[in-house]
C-alpha positions in Angstrom: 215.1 45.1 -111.8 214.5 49.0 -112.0 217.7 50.9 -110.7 218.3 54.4 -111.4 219.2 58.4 -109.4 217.5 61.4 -110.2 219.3 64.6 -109.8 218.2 68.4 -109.3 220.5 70.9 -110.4 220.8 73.8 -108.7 217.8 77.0 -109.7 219.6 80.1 -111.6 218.7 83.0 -113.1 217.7 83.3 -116.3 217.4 87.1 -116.3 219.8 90.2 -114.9 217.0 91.2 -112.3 216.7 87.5 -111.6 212.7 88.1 -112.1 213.1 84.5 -113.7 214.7 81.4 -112.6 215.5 77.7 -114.3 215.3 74.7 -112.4 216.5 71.1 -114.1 216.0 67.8 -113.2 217.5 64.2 -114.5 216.7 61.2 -114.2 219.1 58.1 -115.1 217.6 54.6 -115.5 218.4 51.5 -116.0 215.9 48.5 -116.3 216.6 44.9 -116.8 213.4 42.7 -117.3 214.8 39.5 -116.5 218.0 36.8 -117.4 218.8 37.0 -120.9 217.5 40.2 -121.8 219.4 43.2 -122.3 218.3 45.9 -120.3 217.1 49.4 -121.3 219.1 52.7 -120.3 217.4 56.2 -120.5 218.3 59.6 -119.7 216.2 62.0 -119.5 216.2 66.0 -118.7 213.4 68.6 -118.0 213.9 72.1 -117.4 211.3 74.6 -116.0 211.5 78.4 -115.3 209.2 80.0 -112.4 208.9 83.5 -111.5 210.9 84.8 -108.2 208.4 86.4 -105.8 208.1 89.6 -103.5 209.2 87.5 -100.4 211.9 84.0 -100.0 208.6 82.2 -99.3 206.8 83.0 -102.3 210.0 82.2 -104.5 210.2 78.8 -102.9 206.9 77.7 -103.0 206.9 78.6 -106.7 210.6 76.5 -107.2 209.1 73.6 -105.8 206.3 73.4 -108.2 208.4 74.4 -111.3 210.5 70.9 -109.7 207.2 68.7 -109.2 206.2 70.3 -113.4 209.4 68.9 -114.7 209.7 65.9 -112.2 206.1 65.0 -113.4 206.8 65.3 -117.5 210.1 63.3 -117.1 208.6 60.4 -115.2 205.6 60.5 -117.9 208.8 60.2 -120.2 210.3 57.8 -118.5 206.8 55.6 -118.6 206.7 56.3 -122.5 210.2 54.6 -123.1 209.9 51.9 -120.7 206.6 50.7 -122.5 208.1 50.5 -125.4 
């Protein structure tokens, strides 16, 4: 059984003109591979910083793939321990 939450923080600026923001994301899992055996707890945490744009638009569309870089290298993370 595979049970686990991923959470987004909240994007901030990493600079005074706010030219750069930081984006996080966790995820928290827990997998149990059957009766008996003890299951296997990972947390793990990506951070990625994007650009703000001219326009809200443009910031957004580059939040959302600064989220979908980090949510990508966690889950590859998550795959790596899980293996093991």
């Amino acid at each position: 059984m595979l049970d686990g939450e991923v959470r987004a923080t909240v994007p901030g600026p990493t600079t005074a003109t706010a030219a750069t923001w930081r984006i996080a994301i966790e995820l928290r899992v827990r997998f149990t591979p059957g009766a008996g055996t003890p299951a296997i707890e990972r947390t793990i945490r990506r951070e990625s910083d994007f650009l703000g744009g001219t326009d809200p638009l443009e910031t957004e569309g580059r939040r959302a793939l600064a989220l979908r870089r980090a949510a990508a290298d966690a889950g590859r993370e998550l795959l790596r321990a899980l293996e093991r």
